[in-house]
LUMDREN-302082 format. One record per residue (C-alpha): residue in three letters; x, y, z. Coordinates in Angstrom, 2 decimals, decimal comma. Example, Ala and Ser with C-alpha at 12.3 -4.5 7.8 and 13.67 -1.06 7.14 Angstrom:
BEGIN
atom rest=ALA; east=12,30; north=-4,50; up=7,80;
atom rest=SER; east=13,67; north=-1,06; up=7,14;
This chain:
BEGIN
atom rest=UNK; east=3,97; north=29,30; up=-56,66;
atom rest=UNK; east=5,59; north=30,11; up=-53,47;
atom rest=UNK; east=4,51; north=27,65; up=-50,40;
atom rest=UNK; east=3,55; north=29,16; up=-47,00;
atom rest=UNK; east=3,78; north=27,43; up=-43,47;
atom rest=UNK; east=2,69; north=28,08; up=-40,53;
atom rest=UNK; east=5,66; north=28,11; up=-37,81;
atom rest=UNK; east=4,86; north=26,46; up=-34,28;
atom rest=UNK; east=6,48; north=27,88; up=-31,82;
atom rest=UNK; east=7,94; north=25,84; up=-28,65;
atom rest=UNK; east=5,21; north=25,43; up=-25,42;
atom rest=UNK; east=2,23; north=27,03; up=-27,66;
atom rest=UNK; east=-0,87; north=25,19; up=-27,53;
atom rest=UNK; east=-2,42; north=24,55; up=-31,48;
atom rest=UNK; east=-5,70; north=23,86; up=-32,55;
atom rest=UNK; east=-5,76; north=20,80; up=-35,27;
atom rest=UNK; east=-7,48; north=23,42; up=-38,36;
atom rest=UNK; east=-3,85; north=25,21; up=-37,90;
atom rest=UNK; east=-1,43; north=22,62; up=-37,55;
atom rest=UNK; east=-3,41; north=20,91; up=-40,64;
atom rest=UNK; east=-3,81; north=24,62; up=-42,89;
atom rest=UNK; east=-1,40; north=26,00; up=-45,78;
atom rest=UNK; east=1,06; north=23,84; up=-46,98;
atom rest=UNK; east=1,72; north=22,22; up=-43,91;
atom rest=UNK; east=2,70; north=18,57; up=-43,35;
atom rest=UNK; east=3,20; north=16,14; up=-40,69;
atom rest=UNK; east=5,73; north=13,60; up=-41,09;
atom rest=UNK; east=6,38; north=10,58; up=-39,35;
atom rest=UNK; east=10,01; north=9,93; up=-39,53;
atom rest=UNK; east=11,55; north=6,39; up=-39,71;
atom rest=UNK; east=12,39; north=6,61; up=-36,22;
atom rest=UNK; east=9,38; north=5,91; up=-35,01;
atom rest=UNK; east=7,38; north=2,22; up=-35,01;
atom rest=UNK; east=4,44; north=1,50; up=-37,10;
atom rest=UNK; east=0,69; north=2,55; up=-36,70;
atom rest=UNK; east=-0,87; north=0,17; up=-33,95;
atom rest=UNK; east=-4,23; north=1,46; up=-32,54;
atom rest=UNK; east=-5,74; north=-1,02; up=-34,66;
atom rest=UNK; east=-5,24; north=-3,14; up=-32,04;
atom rest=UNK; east=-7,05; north=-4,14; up=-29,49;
atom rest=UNK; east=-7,33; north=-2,80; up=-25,85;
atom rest=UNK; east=-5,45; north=-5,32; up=-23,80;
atom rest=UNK; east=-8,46; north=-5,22; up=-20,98;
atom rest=UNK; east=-10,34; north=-7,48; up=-18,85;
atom rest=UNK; east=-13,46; north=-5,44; up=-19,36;
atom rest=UNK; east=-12,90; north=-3,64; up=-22,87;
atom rest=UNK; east=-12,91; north=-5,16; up=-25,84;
atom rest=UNK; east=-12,30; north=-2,39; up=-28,30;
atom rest=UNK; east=-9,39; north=-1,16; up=-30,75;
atom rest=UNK; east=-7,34; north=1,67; up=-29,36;
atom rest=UNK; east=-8,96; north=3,83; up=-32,53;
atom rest=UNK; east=-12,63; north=3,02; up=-30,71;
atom rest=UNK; east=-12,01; north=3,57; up=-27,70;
atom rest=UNK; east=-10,04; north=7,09; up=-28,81;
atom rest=UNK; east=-12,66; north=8,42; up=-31,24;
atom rest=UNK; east=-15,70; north=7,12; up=-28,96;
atom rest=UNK; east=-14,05; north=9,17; up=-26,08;
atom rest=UNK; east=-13,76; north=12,69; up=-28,31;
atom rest=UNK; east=-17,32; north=12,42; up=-29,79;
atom rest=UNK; east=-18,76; north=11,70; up=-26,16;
atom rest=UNK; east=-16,62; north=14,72; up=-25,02;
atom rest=UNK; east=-17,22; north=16,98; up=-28,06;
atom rest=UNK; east=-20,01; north=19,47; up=-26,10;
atom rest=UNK; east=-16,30; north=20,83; up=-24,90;
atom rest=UNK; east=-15,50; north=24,12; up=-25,92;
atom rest=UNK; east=-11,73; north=23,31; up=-25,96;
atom rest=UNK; east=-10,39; north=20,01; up=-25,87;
atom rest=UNK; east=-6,48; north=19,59; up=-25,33;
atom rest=UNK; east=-5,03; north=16,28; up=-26,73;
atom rest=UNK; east=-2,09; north=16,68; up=-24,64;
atom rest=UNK; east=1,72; north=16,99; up=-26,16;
atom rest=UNK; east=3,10; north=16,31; up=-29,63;
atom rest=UNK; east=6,83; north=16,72; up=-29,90;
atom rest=UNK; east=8,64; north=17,05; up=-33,23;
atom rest=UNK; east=11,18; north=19,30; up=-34,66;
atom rest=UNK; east=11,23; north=20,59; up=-38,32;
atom rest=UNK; east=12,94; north=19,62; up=-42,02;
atom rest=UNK; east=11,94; north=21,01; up=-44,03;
atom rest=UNK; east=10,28; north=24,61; up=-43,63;
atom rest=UNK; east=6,63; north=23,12; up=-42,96;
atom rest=UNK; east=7,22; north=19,54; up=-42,37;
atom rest=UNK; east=6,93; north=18,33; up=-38,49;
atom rest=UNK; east=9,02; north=15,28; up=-37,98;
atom rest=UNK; east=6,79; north=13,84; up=-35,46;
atom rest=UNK; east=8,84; north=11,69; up=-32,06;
atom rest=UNK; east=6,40; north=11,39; up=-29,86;
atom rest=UNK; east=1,92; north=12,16; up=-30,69;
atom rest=UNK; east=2,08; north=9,86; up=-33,85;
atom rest=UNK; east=-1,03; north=7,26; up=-32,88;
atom rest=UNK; east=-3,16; north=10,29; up=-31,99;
atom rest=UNK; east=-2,59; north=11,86; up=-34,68;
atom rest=UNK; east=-2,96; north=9,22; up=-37,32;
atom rest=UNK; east=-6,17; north=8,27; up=-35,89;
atom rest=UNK; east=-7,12; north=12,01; up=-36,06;
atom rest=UNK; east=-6,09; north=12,08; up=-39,46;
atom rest=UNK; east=-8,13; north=9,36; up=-40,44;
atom rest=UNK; east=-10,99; north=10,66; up=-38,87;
atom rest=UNK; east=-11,23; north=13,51; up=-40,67;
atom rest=UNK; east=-10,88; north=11,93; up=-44,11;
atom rest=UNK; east=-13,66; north=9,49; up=-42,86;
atom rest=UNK; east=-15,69; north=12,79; up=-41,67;
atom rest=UNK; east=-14,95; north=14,10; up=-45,18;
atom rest=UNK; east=-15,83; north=10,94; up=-47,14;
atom rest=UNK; east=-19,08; north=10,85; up=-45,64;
atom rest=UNK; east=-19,57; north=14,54; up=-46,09;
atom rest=UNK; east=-18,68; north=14,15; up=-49,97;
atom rest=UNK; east=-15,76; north=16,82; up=-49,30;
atom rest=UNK; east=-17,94; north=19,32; up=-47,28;
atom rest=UNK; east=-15,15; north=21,42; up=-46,01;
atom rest=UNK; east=-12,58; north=19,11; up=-44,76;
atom rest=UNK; east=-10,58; north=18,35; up=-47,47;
atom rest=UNK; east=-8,23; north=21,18; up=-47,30;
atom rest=UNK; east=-7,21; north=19,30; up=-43,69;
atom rest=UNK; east=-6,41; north=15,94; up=-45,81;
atom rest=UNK; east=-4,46; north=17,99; up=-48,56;
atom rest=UNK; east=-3,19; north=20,97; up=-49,61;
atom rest=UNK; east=-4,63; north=22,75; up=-52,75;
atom rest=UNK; east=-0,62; north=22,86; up=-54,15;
atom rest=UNK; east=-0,58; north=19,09; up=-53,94;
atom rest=UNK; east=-3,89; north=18,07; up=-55,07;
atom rest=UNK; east=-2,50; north=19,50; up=-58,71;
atom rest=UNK; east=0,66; north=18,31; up=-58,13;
atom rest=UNK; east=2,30; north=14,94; up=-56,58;
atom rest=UNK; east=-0,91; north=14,27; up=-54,49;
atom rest=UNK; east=1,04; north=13,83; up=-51,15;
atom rest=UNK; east=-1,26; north=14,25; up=-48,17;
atom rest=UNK; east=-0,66; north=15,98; up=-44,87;
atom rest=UNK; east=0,02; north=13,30; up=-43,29;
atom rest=UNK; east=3,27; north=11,78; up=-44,21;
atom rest=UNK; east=4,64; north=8,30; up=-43,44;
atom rest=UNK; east=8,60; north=7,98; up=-44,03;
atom rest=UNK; east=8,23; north=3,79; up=-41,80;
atom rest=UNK; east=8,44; north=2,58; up=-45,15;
atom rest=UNK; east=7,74; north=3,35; up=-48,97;
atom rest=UNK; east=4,29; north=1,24; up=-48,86;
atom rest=UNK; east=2,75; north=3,43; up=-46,13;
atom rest=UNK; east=3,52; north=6,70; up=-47,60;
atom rest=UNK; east=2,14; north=5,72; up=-51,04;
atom rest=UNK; east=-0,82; north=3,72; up=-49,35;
atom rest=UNK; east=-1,86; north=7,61; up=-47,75;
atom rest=UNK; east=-1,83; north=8,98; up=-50,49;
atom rest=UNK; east=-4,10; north=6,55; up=-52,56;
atom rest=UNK; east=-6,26; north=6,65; up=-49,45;
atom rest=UNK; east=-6,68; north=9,95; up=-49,34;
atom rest=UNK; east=-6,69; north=10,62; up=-53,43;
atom rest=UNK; east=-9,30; north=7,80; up=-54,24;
atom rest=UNK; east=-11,07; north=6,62; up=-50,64;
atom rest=UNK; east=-11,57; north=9,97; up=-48,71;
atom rest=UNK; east=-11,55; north=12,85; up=-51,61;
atom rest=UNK; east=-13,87; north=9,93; up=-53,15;
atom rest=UNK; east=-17,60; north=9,33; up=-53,99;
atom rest=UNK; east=-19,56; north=7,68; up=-51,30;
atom rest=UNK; east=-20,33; north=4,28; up=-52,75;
atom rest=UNK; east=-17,65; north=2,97; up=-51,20;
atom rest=UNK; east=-16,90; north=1,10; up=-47,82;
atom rest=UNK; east=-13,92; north=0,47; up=-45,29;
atom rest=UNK; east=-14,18; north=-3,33; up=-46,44;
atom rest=UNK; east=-14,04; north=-2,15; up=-50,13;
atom rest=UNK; east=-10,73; north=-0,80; up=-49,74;
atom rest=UNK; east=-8,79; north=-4,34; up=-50,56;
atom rest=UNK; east=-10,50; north=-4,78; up=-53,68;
atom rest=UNK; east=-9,50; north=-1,41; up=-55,05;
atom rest=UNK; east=-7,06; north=-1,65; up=-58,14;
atom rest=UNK; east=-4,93; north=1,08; up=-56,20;
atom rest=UNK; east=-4,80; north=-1,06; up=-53,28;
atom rest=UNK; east=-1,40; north=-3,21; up=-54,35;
atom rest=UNK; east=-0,36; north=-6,39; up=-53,07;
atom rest=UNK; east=2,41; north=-4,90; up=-50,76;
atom rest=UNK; east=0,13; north=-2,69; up=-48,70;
atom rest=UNK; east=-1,35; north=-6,19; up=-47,55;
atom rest=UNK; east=2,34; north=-6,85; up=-45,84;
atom rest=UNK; east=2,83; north=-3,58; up=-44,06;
atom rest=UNK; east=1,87; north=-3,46; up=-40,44;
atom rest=UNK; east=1,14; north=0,65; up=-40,03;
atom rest=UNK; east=-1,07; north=0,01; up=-43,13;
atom rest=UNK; east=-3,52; north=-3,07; up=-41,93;
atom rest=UNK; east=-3,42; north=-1,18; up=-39,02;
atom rest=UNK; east=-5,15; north=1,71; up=-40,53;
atom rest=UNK; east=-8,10; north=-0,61; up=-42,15;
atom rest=UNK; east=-9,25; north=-1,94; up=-38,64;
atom rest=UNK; east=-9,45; north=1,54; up=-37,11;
atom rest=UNK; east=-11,10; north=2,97; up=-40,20;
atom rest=UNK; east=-13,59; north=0,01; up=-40,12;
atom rest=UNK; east=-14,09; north=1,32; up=-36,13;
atom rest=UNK; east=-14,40; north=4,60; up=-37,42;
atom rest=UNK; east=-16,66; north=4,44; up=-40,25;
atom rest=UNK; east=-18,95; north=2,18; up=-37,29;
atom rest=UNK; east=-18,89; north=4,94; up=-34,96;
atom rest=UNK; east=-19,80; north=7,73; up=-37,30;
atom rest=UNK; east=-22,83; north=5,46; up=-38,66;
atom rest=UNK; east=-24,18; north=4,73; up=-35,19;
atom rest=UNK; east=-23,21; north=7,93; up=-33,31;
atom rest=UNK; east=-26,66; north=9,97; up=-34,43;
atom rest=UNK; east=-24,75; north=13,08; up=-34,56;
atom rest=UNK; east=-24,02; north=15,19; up=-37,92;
atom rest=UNK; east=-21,01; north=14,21; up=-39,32;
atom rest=UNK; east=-20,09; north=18,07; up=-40,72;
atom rest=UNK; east=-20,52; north=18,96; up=-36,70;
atom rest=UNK; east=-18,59; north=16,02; up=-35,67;
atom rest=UNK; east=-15,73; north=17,61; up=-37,98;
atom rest=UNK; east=-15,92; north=20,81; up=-37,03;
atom rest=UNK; east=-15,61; north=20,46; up=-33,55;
atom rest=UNK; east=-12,95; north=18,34; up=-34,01;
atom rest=UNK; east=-10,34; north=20,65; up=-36,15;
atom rest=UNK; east=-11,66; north=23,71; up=-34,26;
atom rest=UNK; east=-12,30; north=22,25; up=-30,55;
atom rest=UNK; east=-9,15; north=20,07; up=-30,57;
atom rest=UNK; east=-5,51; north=21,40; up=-29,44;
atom rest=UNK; east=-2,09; north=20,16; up=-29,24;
atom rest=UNK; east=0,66; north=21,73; up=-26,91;
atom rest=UNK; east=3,77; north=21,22; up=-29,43;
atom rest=UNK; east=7,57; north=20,83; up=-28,07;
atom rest=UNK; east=10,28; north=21,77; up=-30,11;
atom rest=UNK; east=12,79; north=18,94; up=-30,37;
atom rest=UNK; east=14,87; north=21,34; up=-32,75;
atom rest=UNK; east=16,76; north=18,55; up=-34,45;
atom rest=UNK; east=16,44; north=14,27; up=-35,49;
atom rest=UNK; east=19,42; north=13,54; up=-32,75;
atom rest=UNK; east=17,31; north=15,13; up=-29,94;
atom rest=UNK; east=13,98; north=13,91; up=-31,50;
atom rest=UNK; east=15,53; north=10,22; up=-31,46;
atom rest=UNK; east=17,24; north=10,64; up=-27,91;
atom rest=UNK; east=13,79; north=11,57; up=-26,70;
atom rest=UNK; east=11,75; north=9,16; up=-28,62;
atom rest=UNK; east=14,14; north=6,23; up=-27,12;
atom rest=UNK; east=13,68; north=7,62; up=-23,60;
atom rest=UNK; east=9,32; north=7,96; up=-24,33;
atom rest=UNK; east=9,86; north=4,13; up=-25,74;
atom rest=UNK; east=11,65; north=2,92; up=-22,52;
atom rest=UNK; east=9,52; north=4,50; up=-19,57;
């Protein structure tokens, strides 16, 4: 079966339903620190995750015909695979989104953004890619295999008690990360009063990226080290 990617080009500007369609992936490479918007806003007068206050702040804005996220830099290796330097904590919190979106639509149209139909028959390796360590990458993909392509009987706080969910994912930062912005999530999309399936589709179809080519790891590390510093 031969794979097909779609290229991004330099200073184009991408909606989320294309940089998330064919066998695309998104990788974040081991140059880059672990998952944190599980934490909370460091504010006199806020008292929120990073996740809430980011996913609060699209659905409020969602009436918005185009909505543009900003710039993701990356380069890619493999054909298909964006090592992302710089756009990771947007994007991971956009990724869990949708598979929250999806959950609660029992796989109404959003899975093919969480996985592609190759590797949901094959090695069951998500989109979204986490190369920090060996326990994140396999925690996405049990997350998105048995929690978001999943029946809807369970909950954020069931997660833990799952016999996929090993010992080890309890140690990894990116990873317990990821529960308290899912738990934020899965609060917002109960309380917001708005359709989940319209939530989702405004959000891979409304949402856009301006991607910069990094062309290569040494320039993607010299830039990520500069992003880290200022």
């Amino acid at each position: 079966m031969a794979l097909k990617y779609n290229k991004l080009v330099s200073g184009e500007t991408y909606k989320l339903s294309y940089i998330l369609s064919d066998d695309n992936r998104v990788i974040i490479p081991d140059l880059q620190r672990d998952y944190c918007w599980g934490d909370k806003v460091t504010s006199s007068d806020i008292s929120k995750t990073y996740a809430y206050a980011f996913v609060e702040g699209l659905i409020n804005n969602l009436a918005n015909d185009s909505l543009n996220l900003g710039l993701i830099y990356g380069y890619e290796a493999p054909a298909g695979h964006i090592q992302l330097c710089d756009g990771q904590q947007r994007f991971t919190t956009l990724f869990l989104l949708i598979g929250m979106i999806n959950r609660k639509t029992e796989n109404n149209g959003f899975q093919s953004y969480l996985i592609s139909d190759f590797e949901l028959s094959d090695d069951h390796e998500p989109r979204l890619q986490y190369a920090i360590r060996e326990s994140s990458l396999y925690f996405l993909s049990d997350l998105t295999m048995h929690f978001f392509l999943g029946g809807p009987n369970l909950h954020v706080s069931d997660i833990e008690k799952q016999s996929w969910f090993f010992n080890d994912y309890k140690l990894d930062p990116s990873i317990q990360s990821m529960l308290k912005s899912l738990e934020d999530i899965e609060t917002i999309l109960d309380t917001s009063g708005l359709n989940p399936v319209d939530i989702g589709n405004r959000i891979v179809d409304n949402l856009t990226f301006m991607y910069y080519d990094m062309e290569n790891r040494r320039t993607g590390e010299e830039t990520f080290v500069i992003i880290s510093v200022c």
